[in-house]
C-alpha positions as CSV (number, residue, x, y, z in Angstrom):
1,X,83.2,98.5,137.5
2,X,83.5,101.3,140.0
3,X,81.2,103.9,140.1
4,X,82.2,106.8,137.8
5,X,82.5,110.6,138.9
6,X,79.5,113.0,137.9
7,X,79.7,114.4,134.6
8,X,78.3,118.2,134.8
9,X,76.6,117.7,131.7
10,X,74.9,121.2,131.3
11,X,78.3,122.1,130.1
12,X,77.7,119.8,126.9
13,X,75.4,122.0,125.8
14,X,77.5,124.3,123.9
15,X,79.9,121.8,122.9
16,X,79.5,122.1,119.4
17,X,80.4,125.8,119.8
18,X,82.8,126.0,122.0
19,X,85.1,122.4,120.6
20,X,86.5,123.8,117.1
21,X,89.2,125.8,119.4
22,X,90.6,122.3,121.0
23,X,89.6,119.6,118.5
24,X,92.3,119.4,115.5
25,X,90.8,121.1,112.4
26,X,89.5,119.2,110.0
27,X,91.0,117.5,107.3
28,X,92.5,119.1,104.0
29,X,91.1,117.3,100.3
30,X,92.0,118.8,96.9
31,X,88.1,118.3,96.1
32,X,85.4,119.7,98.7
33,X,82.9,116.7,99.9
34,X,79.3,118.2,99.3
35,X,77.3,118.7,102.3
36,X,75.5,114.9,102.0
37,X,79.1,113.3,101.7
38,X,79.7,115.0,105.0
39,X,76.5,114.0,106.9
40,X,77.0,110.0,105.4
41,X,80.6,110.2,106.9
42,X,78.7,111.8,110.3
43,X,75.9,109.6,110.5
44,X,78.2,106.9,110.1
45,X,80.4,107.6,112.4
46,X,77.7,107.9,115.0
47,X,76.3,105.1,114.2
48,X,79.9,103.4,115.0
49,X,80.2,104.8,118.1
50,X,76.3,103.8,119.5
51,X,76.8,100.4,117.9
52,X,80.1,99.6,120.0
53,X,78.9,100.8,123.3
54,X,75.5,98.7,122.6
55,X,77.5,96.0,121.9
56,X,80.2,96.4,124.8
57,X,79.0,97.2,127.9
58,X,81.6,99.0,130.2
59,X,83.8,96.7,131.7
60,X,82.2,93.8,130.0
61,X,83.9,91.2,127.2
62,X,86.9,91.1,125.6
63,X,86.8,94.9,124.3
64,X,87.5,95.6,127.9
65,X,90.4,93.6,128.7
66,X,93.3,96.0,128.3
67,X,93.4,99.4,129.8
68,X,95.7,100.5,127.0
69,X,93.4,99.6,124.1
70,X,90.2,100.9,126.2
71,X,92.8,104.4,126.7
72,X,93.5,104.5,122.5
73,X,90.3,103.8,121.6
74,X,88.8,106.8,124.1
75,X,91.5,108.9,122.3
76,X,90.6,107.9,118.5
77,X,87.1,108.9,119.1
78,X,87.9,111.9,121.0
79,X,89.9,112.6,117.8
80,X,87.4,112.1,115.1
81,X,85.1,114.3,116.6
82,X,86.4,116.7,115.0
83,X,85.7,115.2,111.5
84,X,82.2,115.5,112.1
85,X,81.5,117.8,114.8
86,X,80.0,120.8,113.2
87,X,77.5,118.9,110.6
88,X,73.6,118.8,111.4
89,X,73.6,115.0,112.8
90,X,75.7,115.6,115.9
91,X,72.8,116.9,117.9
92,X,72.7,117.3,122.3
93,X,71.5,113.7,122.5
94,X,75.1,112.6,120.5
95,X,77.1,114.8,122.6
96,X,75.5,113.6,125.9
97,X,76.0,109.8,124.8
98,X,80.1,110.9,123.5
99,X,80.6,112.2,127.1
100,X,79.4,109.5,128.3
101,X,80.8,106.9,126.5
102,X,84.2,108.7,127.3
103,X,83.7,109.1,130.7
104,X,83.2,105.7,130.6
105,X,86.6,105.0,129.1
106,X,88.3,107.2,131.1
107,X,87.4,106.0,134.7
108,X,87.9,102.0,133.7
109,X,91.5,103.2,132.5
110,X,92.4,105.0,135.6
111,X,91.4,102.1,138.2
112,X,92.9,99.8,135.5
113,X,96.7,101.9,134.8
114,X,99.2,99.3,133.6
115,X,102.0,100.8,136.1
116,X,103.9,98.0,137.2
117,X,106.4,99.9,140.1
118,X,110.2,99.2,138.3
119,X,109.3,98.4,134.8
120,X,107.1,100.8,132.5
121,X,106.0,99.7,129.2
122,X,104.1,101.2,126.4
123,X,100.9,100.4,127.9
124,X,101.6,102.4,131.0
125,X,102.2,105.1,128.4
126,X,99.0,104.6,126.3
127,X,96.8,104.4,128.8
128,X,98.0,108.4,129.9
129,X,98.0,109.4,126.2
130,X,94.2,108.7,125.8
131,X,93.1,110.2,129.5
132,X,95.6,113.1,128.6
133,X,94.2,113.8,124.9
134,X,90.5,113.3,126.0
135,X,91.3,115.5,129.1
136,X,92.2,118.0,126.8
137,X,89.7,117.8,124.2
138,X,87.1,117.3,126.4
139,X,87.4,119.5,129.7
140,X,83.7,118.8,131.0
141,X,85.1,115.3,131.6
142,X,88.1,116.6,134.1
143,X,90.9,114.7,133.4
144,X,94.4,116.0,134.7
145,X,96.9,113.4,133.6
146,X,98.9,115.7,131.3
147,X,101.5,116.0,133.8
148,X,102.0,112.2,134.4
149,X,102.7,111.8,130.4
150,X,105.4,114.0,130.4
151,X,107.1,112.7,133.5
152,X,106.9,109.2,131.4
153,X,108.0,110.2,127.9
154,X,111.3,111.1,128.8
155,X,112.3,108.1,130.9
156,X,111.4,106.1,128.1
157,X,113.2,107.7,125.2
158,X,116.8,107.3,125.1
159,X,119.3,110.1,124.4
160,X,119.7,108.8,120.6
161,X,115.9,109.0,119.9
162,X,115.1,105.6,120.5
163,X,112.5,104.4,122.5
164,X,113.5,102.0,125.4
165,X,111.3,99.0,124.3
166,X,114.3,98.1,121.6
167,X,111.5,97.6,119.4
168,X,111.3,99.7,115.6
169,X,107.8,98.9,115.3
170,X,106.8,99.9,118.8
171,X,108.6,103.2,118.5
172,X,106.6,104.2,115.5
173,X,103.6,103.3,117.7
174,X,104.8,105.9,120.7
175,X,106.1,108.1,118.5
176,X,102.5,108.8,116.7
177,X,100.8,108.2,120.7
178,X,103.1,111.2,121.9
179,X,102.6,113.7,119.3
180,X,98.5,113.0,119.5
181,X,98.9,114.2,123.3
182,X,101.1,117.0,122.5
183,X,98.9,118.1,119.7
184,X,96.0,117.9,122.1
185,X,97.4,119.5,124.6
186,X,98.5,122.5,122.2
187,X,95.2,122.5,121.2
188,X,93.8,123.4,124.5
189,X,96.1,126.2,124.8
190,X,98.3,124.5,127.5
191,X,101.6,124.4,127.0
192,X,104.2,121.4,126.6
193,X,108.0,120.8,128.0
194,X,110.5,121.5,125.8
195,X,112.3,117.4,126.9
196,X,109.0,116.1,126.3
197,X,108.8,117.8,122.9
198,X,112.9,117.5,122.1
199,X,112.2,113.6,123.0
200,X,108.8,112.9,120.9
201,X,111.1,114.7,117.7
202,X,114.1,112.2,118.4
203,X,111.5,109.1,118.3
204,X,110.7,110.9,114.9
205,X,114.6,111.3,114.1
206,X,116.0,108.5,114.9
207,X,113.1,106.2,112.8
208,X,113.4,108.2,110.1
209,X,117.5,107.6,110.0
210,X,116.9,103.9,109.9
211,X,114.5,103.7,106.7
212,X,115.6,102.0,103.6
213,X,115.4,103.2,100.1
214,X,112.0,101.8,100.1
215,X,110.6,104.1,102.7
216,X,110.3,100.7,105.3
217,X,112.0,100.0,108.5
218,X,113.9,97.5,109.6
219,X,111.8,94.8,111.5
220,X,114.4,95.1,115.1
221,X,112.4,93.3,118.1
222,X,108.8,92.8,118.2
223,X,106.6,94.2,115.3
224,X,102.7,93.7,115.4
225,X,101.7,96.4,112.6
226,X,100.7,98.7,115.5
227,X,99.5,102.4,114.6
228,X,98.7,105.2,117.2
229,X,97.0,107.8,113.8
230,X,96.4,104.9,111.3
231,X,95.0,108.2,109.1
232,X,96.0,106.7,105.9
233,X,96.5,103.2,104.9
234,X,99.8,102.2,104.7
235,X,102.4,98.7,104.2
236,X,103.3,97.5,108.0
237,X,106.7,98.5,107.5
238,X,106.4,101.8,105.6
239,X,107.4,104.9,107.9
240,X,108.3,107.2,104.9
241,X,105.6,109.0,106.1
242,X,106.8,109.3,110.2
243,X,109.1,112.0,110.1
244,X,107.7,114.2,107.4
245,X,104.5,114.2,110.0
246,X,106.3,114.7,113.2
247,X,108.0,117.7,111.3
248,X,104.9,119.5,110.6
249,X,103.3,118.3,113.8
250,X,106.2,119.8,115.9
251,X,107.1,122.3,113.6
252,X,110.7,121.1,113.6
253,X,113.0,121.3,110.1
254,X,115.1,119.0,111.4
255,X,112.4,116.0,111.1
256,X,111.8,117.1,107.4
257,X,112.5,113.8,105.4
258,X,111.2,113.6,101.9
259,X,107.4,115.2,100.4
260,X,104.4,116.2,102.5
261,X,102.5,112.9,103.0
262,X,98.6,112.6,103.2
263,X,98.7,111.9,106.9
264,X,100.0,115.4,107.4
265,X,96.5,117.2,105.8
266,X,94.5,114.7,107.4
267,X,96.0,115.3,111.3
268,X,96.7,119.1,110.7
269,X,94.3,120.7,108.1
270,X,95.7,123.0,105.3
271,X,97.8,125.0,107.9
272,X,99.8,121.7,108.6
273,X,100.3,121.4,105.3
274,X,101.6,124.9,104.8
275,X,103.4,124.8,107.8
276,X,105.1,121.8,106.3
277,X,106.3,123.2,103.0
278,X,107.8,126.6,104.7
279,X,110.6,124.3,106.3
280,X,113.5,124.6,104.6
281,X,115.4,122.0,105.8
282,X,115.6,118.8,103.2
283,X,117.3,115.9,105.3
284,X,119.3,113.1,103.6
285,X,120.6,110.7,105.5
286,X,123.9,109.1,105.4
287,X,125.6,106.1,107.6
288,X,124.2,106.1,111.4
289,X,125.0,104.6,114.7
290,X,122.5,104.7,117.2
291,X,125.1,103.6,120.0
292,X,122.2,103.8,123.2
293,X,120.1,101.2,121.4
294,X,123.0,99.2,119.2
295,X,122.0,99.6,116.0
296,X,123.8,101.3,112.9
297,X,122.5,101.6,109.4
298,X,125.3,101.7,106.3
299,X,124.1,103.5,102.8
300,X,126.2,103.0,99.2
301,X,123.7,104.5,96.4
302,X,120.8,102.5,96.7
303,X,122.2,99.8,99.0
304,X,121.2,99.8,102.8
305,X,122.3,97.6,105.5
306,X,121.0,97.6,109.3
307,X,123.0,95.9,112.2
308,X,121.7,95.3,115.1
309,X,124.0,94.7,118.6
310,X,122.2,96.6,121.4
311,X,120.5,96.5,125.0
312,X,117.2,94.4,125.3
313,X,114.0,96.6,126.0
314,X,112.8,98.1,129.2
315,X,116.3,98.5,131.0
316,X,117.6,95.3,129.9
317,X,114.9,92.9,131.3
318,X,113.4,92.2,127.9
319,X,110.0,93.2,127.0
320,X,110.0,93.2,123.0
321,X,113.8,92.6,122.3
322,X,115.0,90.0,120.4
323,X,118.1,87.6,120.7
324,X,119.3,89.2,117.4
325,X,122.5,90.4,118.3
326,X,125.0,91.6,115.5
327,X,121.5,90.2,113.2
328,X,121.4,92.4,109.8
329,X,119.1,93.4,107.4
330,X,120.0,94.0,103.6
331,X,118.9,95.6,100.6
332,X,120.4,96.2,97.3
333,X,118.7,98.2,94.7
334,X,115.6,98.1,96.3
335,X,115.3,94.6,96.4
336,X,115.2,92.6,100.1
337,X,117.8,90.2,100.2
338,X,118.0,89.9,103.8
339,X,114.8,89.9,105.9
340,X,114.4,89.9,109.9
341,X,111.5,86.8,110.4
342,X,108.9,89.4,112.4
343,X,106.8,88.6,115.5
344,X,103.8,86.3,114.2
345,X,102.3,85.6,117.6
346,X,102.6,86.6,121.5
347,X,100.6,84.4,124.1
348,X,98.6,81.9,121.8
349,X,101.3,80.0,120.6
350,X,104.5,80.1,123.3
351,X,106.7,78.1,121.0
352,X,106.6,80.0,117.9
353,X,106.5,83.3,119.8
354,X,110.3,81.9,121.4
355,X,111.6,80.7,117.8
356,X,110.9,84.1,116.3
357,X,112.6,85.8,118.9
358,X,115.1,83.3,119.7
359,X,118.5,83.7,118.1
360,X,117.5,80.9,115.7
361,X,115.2,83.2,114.2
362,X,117.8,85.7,113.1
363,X,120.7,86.2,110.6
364,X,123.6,85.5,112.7
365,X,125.5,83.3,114.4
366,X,124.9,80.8,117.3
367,X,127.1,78.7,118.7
368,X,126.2,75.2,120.0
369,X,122.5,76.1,119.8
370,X,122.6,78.4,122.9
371,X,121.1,81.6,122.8
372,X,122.2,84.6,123.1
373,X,119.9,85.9,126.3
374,X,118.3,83.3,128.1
375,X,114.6,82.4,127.2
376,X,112.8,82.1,130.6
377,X,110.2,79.5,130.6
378,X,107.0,80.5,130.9
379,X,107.6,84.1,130.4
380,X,107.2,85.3,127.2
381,X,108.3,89.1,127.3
382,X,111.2,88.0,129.8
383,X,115.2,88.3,128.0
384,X,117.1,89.2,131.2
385,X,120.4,91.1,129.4
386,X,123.3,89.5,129.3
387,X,124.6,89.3,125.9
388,X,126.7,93.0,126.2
389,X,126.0,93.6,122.4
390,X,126.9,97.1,121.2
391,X,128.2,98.7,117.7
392,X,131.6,99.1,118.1
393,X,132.5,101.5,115.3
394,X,130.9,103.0,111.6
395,X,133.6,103.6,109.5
396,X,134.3,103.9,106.1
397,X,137.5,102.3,104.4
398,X,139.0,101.8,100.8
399,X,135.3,102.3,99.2
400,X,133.5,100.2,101.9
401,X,131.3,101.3,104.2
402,X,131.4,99.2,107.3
403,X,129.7,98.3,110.9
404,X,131.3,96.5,113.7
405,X,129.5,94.7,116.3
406,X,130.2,93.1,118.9
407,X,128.5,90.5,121.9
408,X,129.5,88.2,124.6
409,X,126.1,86.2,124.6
410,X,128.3,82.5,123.9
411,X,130.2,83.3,127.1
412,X,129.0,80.4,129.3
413,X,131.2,78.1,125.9
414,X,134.2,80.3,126.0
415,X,133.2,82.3,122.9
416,X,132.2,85.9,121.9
417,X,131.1,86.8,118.7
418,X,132.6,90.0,116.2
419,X,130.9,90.7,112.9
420,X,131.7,93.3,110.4
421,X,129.2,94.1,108.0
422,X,130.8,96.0,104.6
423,X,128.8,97.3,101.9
424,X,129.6,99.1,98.8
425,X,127.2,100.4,95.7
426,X,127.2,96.8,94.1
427,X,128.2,94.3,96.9
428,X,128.0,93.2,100.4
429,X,130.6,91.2,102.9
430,X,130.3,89.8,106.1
431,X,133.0,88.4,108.4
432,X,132.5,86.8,111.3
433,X,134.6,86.7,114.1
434,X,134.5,83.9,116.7
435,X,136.6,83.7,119.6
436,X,137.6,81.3,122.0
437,X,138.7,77.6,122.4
438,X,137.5,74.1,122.2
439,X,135.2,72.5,120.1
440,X,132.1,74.2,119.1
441,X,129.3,73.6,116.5
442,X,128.6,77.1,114.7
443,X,125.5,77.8,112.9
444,X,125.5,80.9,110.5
445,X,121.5,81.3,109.0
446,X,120.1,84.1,106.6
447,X,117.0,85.0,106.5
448,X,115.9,85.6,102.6
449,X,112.4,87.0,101.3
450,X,112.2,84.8,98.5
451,X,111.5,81.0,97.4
452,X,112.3,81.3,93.6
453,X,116.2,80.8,93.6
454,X,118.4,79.0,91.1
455,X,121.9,77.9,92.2
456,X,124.4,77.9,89.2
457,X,127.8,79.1,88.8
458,X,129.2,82.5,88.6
459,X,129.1,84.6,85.7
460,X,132.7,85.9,84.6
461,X,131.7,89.5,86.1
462,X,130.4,87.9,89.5
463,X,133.5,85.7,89.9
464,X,135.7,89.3,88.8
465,X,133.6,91.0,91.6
466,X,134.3,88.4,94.0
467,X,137.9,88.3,93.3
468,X,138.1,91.8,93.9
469,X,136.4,91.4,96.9
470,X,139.3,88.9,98.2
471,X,141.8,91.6,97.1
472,X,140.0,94.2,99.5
473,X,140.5,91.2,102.2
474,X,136.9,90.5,102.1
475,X,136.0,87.5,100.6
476,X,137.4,83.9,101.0
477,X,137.1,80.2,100.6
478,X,134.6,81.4,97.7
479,X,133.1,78.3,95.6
480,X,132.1,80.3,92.2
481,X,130.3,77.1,91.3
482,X,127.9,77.8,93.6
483,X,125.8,80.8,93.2
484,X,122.0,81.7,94.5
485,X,120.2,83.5,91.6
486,X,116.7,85.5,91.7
487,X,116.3,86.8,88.1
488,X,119.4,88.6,86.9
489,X,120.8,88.9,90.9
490,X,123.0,86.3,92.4
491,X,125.4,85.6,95.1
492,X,128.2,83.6,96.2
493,X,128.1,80.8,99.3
494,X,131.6,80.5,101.5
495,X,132.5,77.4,101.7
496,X,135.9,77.6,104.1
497,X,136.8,80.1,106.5
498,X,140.1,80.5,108.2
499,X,139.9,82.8,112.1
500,X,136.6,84.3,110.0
501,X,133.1,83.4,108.6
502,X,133.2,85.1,105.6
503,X,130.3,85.4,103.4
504,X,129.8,88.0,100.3
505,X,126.7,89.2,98.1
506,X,127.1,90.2,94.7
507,X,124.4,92.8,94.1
508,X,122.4,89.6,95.5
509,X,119.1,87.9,96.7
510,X,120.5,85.6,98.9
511,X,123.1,83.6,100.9
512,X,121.5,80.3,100.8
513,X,123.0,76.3,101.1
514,X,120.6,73.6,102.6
515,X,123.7,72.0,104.5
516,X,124.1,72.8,108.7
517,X,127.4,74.5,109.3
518,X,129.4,72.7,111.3
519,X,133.0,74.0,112.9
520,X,135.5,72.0,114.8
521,X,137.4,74.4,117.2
522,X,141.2,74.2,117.7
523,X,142.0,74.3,121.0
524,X,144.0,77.8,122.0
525,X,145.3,79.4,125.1
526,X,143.8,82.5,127.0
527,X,144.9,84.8,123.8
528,X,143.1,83.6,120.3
529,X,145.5,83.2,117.9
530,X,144.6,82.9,113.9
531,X,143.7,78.9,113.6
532,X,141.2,79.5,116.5
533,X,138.3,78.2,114.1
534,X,138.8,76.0,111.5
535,X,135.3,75.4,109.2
536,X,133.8,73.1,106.9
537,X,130.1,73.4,105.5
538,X,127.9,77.2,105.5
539,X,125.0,78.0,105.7
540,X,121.5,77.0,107.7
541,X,119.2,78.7,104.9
């Protein structure tokens, strides 16, 4: 490891004096810890921090592999300095041994920067969060990478609010990564950007606009539980708590979604918290299209629907985008009835990482088995953009709410794909649109969260509902013989389709049939005309 620079370390000396003006304050809790509560939590923390670098030498071992986790961790124990900084056990030895051991960090991130020229990632990011938070917590330690950060946020967060990995769970990741820095930053009485600040809110924003009743988010590219302030524990998917945070962290009523959540007094201190109540905006969200990264979000009462049709990640060449073009997600009533599969693995198991993020691996339609980007062998973050997928339109029509996507990712067989997704309080339609001419096999797949279904026939008020449904011109070639149950929720299978796939839920669990669909094209001219498709068979469950 190259030699680090000289740490003036007679500065140190008044550290614990001089730090409560840049650290964060220090956590609010409705019941005071006593004074040995607070020392346990100290010495415990110290003894954290002299067991890891004991354990890891600099530059040594798998601890030291990636400059990004080397940057966050730097930053996390920057941060939780300020938990314990003022009690008895941090004495001048600690403080030498913290410099240190950040100094350390520092220097291994800056001859190690992930900046790979034409594509940035999130670890190029990272690794300028932690050098720019401990640089600003920790001046002794002369780190000037502020400036760097806020060149970067801003080319990576689109103009919608979404980050340009194409990635949910790597947005809520950034999202909490940015606000640490600008926190930090504030902290040391150094000012911020306004487009760096107006870009961290819209990573808040546009998260908070996607969430489901529930409080999750929708799983949309990669997702591997990541969390930049992991200050309270939390389900991988739930982000109830994002924007409420980022509201009181940026002091912006626009972010403020729902209650004051813990993380808010644990990041920001009783004045966070107060800050947090005095905004008077109350946000509720209704349908949204987030046309820069493709997805759009429909909301009847309690039922939710995410589509996704956008741009792979990282300016189209792939990164942690998915082949899950005009995919969805459902819930009704609160209940997952329509799951996206996750991430599972990266590197250690190639073929499983290519099924998840294959088109295979969503709910939608492929077409002769070919996916929708090309998988490049042999490298795994690689989906060069060509599918063209966008949202086309959010409307809403004779009590429907509805989505419209759209992709050209079949074009090498003559075929592009249209899908409108409908939803209403009690139901949910599907019709898919495929175009073109020949013979093709289509495969339709949904993805369901649950293993204890029941097929039987419809009740008299399902089969009404799905009548109704072929009324409103969304529901036919029903079989009402054939319904998926989970407890007192069921759903009809399609069994026909004319120029459409159409499938409907009835306040459901599931679209489920164990048979491979299978669809014999009729040949047409340059101009589709109804018969295009003609189907037998549904659904790949």
């Amino acid at each position: 490891m190259p030699a680090r620079r000289a740490v003036d370390l007679r500065a140190s000396d008044r550290l614990r004096e001089r730090r409560p003006d840049r650290l964060p304050p220090r956590p609010a809790r409705a019941v005071a810890p006593t004074s040995a509560e607070r020392t346990g939590w100290a010495r415990a923390w110290i003894d954290g921090v002299r067991q890891f670098r004991a354990g890891n030498p600099a530059g040594l071992g798998v601890q030291w592999s990636c400059a990004m986790e080397v940057s966050l961790r730097a930053m996390h124990v920057a941060l939780t300095f300020a938990y314990v900084r003022d009690d008895a056990a941090v004495d001048e030895p600690l403080v030498r041994e913290l410099l240190d051991m950040l100094d350390e960090h520092c220097t291994y991130v800056e001859n190690h920067l992930e900046e790979t020229g034409a594509i940035r990632t999130n670890h190029y990011a990272a690794d300028l969060v932690g050098l720019t938070v401990v640089g600003a917590l920790f001046p002794e330690l002369q780190r000037r990478w502020a400036r760097k950060l806020w060149d970067e946020i801003p080319r990576q967060c689109r103009a919608d609010g979404t980050h340009f990995e194409s990635a949910s769970g790597y947005q809520r990741l950034c999202a909490e990564l940015f606000l640490a820095a600008v926190l930090a930053v504030r902290a040391a009485g150094e000012s911020v950007p306004r487009e760096v600040v107006k870009a961290v809110a819209g990573l808040f924003r546009s998260l908070a606009l996607l969430l489901k009743p529930s409080g999750a988010i929708p799983q949309i590219g990669d997702f591997d539980s990541s969390r930049g302030l992991p200050l309270s524990p939390r389900r991988a998917l739930d982000c109830a708590y994002l924007a409420p945070l980022g509201a009181a962290g940026l002091d912006d009523a626009s972010l403020k979604f729902g209650s004051c959540p813990p993380e808010v007094g644990w990041l920001l201190g009783p004045d966070g918290v107060r800050r947090f109540e005095q905004l008077e905006n109350d946000v509720v969200p209704g349908d949204v299209i987030l046309r820069e990264a493709g997805i759009a979000v429909l909301r009847s009462g309690d039922a939710w629907l995410c589509m996704s049709a956008g741009p792979n990640g990282q300016g189209g060449t792939g990164g942690h985008a998915h082949n899950d073009k005009n995919s969805v997600e459902l819930s009704l009533g609160g209940v997952d009835l329509i799951v996206d599969r996750g991430t599972f693995v990266y590197a250690r198991d190639p073929a499983e990482r290519n099924a998840r993020r294959g088109t295979a691996g969503h709910s939608t339609v492929q077409v002769d088995g070919l996916e929708q980007n090309r998988l490049v062998p042999g490298r795994l973050f690689a989906l060069p953009d060509t599918a063209q997928a966008r949202i086309v339109r959010v409307e809403r029509r004779d009590g429907f709410e509805l989505a419209t996507g759209t992709h050209a990712g079949y074009k090498s067989a003559g075929v592009t794909h249209r899908r409108v997704a409908a939803l209403s309080r009690d139901s949910a339609a599907f019709i898919d649109e495929l175009r073109g001419h020949g013979e093709h096999r289509l495969t339709l797949r949904w993805y369901v969260p649950h293993t204890d279904l029941v097929q039987r026939p419809a009740t008299p008020a399902e089969a009404a509902r799905l009548e109704k449904l072929h009324e409103q011109g969304l529901a036919f070639g029903y079989d009402a013989t054939r319904c998926i149950a989970v407890g007192d929720l069921a759903v009809a299978v399609a069994t026909v389709a004319d120029r459409h796939r159409r499938l409907a839920g009835i306040r459901g669990k599931s679209f489920l049939q164990a048979d491979r669909a299978r669809f014999h094209g009729v040949r047409a001219g340059p101009s589709v005309h109804r018969r295009a498709f003609s189907a037998r068979a549904v659904t790949d469950a």
